[in-house]
C-alpha positions in Angstrom: -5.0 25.8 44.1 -4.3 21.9 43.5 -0.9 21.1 42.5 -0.4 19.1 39.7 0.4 15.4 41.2 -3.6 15.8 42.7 -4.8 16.7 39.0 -2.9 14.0 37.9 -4.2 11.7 40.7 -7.9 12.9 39.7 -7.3 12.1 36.0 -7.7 8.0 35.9 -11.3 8.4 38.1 -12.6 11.2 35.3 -11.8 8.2 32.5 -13.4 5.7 34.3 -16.3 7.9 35.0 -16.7 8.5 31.2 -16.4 5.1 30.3 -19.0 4.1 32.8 -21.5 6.0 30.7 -24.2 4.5 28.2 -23.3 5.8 24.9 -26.1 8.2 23.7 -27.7 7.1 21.0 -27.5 9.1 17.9 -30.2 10.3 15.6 -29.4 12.4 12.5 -32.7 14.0 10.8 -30.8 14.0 7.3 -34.0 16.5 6.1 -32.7 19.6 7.5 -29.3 18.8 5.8 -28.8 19.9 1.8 -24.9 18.4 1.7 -24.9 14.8 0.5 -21.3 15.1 1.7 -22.4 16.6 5.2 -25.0 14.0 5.8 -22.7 11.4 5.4 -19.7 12.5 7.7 -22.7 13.3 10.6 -23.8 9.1 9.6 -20.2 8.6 10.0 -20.0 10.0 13.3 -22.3 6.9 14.4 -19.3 4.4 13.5 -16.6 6.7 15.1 -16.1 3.9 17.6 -17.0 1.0 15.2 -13.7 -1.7 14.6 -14.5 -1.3 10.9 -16.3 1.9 10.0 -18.8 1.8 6.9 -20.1 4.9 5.4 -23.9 4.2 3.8 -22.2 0.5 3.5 -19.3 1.6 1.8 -15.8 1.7 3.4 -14.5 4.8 4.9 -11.3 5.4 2.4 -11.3 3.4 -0.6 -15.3 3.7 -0.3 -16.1 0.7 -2.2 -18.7 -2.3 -1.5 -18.6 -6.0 -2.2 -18.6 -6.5 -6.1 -16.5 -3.6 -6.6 -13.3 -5.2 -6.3 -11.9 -8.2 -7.7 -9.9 -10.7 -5.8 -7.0 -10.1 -8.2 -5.1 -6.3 -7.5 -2.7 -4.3 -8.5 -1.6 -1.4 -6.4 0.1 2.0 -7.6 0.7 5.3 -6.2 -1.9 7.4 -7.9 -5.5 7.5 -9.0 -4.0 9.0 -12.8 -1.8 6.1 -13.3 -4.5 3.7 -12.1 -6.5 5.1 -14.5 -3.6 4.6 -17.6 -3.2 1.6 -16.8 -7.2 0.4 -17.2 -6.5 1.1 -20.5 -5.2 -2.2 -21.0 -8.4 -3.9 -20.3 -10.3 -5.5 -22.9 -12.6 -2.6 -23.1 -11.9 0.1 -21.2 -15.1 1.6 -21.3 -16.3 -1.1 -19.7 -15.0 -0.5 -16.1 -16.2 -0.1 -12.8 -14.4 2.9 -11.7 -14.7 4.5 -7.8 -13.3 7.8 -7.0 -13.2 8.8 -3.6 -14.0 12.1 -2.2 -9.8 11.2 -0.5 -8.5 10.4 -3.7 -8.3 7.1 -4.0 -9.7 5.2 -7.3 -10.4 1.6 -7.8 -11.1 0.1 -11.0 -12.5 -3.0 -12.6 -12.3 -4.4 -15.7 -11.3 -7.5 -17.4 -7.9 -8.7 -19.3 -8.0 -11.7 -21.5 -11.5 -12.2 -19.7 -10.3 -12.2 -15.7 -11.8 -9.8 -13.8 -8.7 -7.5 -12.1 -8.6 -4.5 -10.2 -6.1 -1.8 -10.0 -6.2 1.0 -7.3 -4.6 4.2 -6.8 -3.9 4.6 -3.5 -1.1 7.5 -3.2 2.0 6.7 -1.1 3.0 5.6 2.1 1.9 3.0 4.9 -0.7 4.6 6.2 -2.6 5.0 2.6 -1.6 0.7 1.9 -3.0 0.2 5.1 -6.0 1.5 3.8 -6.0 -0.1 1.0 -5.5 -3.6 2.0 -7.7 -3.8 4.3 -10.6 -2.2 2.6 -10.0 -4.1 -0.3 -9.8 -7.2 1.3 -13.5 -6.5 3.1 -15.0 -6.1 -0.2 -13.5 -9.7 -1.8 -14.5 -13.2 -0.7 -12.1 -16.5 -0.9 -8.0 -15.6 -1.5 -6.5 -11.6 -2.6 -3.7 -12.0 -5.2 -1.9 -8.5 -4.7 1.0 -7.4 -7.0 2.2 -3.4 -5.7 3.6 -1.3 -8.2 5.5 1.9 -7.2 8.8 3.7 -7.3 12.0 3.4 -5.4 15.4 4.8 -5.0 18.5 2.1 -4.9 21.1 1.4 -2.5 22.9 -0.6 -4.6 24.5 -0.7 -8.4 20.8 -0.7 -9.4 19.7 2.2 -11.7 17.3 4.9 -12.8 15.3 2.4 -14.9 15.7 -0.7 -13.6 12.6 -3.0 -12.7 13.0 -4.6 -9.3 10.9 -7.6 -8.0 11.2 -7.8 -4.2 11.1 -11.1 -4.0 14.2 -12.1 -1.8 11.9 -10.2 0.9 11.1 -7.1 2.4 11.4 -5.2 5.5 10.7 -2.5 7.2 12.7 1.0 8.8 10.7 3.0 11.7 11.4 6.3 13.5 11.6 6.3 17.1 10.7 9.8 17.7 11.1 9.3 21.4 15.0 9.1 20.4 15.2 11.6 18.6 13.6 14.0 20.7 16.1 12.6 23.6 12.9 11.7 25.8 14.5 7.9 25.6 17.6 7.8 27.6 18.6 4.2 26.5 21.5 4.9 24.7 21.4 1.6 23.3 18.1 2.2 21.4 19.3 3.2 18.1 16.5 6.3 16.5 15.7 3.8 13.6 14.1 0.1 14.2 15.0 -1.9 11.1 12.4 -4.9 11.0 12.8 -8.8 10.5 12.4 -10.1 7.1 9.2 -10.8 5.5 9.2 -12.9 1.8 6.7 -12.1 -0.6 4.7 -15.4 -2.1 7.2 -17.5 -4.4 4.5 -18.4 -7.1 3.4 -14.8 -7.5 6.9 -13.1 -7.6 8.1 -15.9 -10.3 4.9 -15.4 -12.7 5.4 -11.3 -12.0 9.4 -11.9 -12.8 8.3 -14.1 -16.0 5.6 -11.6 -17.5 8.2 -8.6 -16.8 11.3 -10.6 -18.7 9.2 -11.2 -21.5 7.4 -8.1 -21.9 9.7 -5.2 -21.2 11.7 -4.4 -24.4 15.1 -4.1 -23.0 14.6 -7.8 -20.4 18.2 -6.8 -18.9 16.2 -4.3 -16.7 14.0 -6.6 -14.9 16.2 -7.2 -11.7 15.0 -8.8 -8.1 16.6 -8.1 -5.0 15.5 -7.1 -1.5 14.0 -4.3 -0.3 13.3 -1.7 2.9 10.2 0.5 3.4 10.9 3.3 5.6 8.2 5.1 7.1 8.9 8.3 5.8 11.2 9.8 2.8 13.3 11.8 4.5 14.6 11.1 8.2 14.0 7.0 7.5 15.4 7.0 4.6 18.6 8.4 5.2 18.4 11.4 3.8 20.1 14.6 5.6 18.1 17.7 6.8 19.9 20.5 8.1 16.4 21.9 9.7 15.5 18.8 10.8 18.2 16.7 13.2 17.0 13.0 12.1 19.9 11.4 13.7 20.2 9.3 10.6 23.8 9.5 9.6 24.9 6.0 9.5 21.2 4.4 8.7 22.1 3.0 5.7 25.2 1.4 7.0 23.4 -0.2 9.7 20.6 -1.5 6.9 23.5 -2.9 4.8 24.6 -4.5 8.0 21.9 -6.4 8.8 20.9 -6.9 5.1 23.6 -6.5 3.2 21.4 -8.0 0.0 19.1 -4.6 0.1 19.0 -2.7 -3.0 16.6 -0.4 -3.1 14.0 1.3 -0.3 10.6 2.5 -0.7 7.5 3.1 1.3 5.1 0.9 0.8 6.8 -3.3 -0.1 7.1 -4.4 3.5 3.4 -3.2 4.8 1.9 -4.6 1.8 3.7 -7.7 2.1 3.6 -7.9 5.9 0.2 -7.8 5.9 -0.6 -10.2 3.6 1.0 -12.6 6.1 -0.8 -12.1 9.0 -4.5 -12.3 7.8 -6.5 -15.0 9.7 -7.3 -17.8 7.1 -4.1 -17.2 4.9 -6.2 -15.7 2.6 -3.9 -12.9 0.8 -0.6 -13.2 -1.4 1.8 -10.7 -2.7 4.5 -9.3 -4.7 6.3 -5.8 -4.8 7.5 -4.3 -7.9 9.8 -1.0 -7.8 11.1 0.7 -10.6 14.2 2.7 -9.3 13.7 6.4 -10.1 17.2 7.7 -8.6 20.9 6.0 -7.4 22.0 7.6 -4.1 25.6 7.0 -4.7 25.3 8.9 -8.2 25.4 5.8 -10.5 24.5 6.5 -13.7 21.8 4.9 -16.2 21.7 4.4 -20.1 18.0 5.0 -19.6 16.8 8.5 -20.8 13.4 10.2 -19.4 11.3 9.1 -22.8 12.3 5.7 -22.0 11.2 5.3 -18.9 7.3 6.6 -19.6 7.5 3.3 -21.9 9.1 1.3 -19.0 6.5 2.6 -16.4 3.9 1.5 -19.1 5.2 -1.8 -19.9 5.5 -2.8 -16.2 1.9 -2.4 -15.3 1.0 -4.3 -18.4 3.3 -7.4 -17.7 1.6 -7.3 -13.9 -1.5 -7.2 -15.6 -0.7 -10.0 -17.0 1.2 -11.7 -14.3 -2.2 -11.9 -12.0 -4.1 -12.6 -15.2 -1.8 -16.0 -15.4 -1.9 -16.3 -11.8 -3.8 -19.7 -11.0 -5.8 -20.1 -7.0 -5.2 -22.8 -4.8 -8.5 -23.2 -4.1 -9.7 -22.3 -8.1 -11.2 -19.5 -9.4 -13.2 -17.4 -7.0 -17.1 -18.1 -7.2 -17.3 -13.8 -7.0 -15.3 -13.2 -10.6 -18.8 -14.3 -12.3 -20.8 -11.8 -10.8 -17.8 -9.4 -11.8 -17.8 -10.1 -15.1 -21.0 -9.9 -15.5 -21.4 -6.4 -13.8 -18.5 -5.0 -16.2 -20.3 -6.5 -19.2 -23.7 -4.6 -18.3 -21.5 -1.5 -17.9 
């Protein structure tokens, strides 16, 4: 019986071996399959390996194509507030509107005649990530991107308030390795809190301009910095009794290393962070919170009716806001071919 320093020993040469073989080719006889839905996770399964997996063309999450997004976005946590906030288009029934089978929703229409998009991509990193980049596939020349989601505050901000991120962003990850004790540095802290990032000036002023002079009560439009944790529990700072996070002074160490953060979310910093590192420069954005609850208790004139008409107001002075907003390099040559395709809807 081999001991388990030879299994381990034999391990690398099995990889190796594997990797040294041709990848079979694979053939799918879609006639002997009734599923629409089955025949296109087994075409899927010939992109498994694939750097940007397509799906009959379309991409794998948002599952949209080239046309179906235009190059200005707004982002928001669901596919039912996505959809309430189309409404604001010239004419909402004429839209180009994507559901996918994961929930996601993209739709198109035009607002004062620019073409503008406005997905529902649920919460979290992982779901932004998905959405950036799949949205950005489907658009040619420069992405204007304006997020739109809730946060809790840090600070003296308040159930209500409307915060632009625009003094920057940053993000809080788990080191699980920590956690778990498997990490024996006891220097590493269980919590990495990132460097900043600063969303795009021109976006966040025209977003900060179109909020002030929409919302009804302007005294809630507030900016600040803020920090996307990767979760909403453990990274956030919240206490579990099941669940040991090792979290207890988290939000002092955030105020210590930015003692201007206000609120924390989880979405700002990837959306923002990624915009930065694209290739030709070719994406901008802005983060919008509105704060949903005070973790030290602070208390808000703002009652629950109130803040329906808030949350409505706010995506219709972002509307606006990347309606105003003006490209570098002029107006993309792909918003004709959108307008047009939402007129013939």
């Amino acid at each position: 019986m081999q001991d388990e320093e030879e299994k381990s020993e034999e391990l690398p040469q099995i990889i190796e071996d594997i990797n040294a073989e041709d990848e079979p080719e694979v053939k799918i006889d879609t006639t002997k399959t009734k599923s629409r839905r089955a025949i296109n996770k087994a075409k899927a399964k010939e992109g498994i390996f694939a750097d940007f997996p397509l799906v009959d063309g379309k991409t794998m999450h948002l599952e949209v194509v080239k046309g179906d997004v235009a190059n200005r976005v707004i982002i928001c946590s669901n596919e039912d507030y996505a959809w309430k906030l189309s409404r604001y288009f010239d004419d909402p029934e004429k839209i180009i509107d994507v559901k996918s089978h994961r929930h996601f929703r993209t739709l198109t229409g035009l607002f004062q005649g620019v073409p503008i998009s406005i997905i529902g991509s649920g919460t979290g990193k992982s779901m932004v990530d998905f959405t950036m980049r799949e949205a950005k596939y489907c658009i040619d020349g420069t992405m204007a991107v304006v997020m739109l989601g809730i946060c809790n505050s840090i600070s003296n901000y308040v159930y209500g308030d409307v915060v632009v991120a625009s003094r920057g962003v940053f993000g809080v990850q788990t080191d699980f390795d920590v956690i778990n004790g498997f990490n024996k540095n006891t220097l590493c802290g269980a919590y990495r809190i990132s460097d900043l990032v600063v969303p795009d000036q021109q976006l966040s002023d025209l977003v900060v301009d179109s909020l002030t002079k929409t919302l009804t009560k302007p005294n809630l439009v507030k900016v600040g910095m803020n920090g996307s944790s990767d979760a909403f529990y453990g990274s956030q700072g919240r206490n579990d009794d099941r669940f040991p996070d090792k979290n207890d002074n988290l939000i002092a160490e955030i105020i210590q290393k930015y003692p201007h953060t206000k609120t924390l979310d989880m979405e700002s910093y990837n959306i923002v962070a990624l915009s930065k590192m694209t290739n030709n420069n070719d994406v901008v954005a802005s983060a919008v919170n509105i704060v949903v609850d005070n973790r030290y208790g602070r208390q808000s004139e703002v009652e629950a009716p109130q803040f329906i008409e808030i949350e409505d107001q706010t995506g219709y002075a972002l509307i606006k806001a990347l309606a105003d907003y003006d490209f570098q390099e002029g107006e993309p040559s792909a918003s004709l071919g959108i307008i047009s395709r939402v007129q013939r809807q």
